[in-house]
Structure formats: C-alpha cells, structure tokens
N, C-alpha and C positions, 0 to 999 in steps of 0.2 A: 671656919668656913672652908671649904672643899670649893674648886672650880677645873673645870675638866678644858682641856683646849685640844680644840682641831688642830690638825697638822698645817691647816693653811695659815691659821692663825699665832701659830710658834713659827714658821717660817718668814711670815708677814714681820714678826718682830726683830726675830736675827737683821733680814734683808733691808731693815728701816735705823740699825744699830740699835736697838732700844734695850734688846737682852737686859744690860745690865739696869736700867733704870724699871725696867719689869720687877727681875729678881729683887730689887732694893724693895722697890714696893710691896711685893709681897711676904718680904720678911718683917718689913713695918706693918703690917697687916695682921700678920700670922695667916695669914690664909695658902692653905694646902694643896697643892698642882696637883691634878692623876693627867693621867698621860692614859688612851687607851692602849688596849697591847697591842693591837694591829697599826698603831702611829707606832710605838715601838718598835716592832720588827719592821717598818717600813723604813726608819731610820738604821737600824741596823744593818739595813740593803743595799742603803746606796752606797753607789763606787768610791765617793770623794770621804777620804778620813778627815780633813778638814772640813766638811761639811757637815758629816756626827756628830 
C-alpha cells in the first residue's frame, strides 16, 4: 500500500512528537510514503536545518 501525505499532515506529526511512532507503524505495515515534489522542495526551503 502507497499513502501520500500533505505537508500539513507530516508537520502536524513532527509538531505532536509522533514521527517516530508513525515511521514504526508504517514499517509494521509495509506501507510506502510518497511525498509530493513540491512538499519536497518546499522543505528543502525552509531557513531552519533543524526543521528538515
């Protein structure tokens, strides 16, 4: 399974600590992140390297 996530919604999990309890899940899953490329280069923009 493939799931595609908004920018608000990868942010929404950083900002709530869940990151890692996501990533867990979704290795127990097997199911495959895409990222669009414009969240991509949107992240590659911002100012804060700590926040990439």
């Amino acid at each position: 399974m493939r799931v595609m996530l908004d920018t608000n919604l990868r942010s929404y999990l950083g900002d709530a600590g869940m990151v890692r309890t996501f990533d867990a899940e979704v290795t127990r899953r097997s199911i495959r992140v895409m990222m669009a490329p414009s969240t991509l280069v949107e992240v590659l923009g911002h100012p804060k390297l700590d926040v990439r």
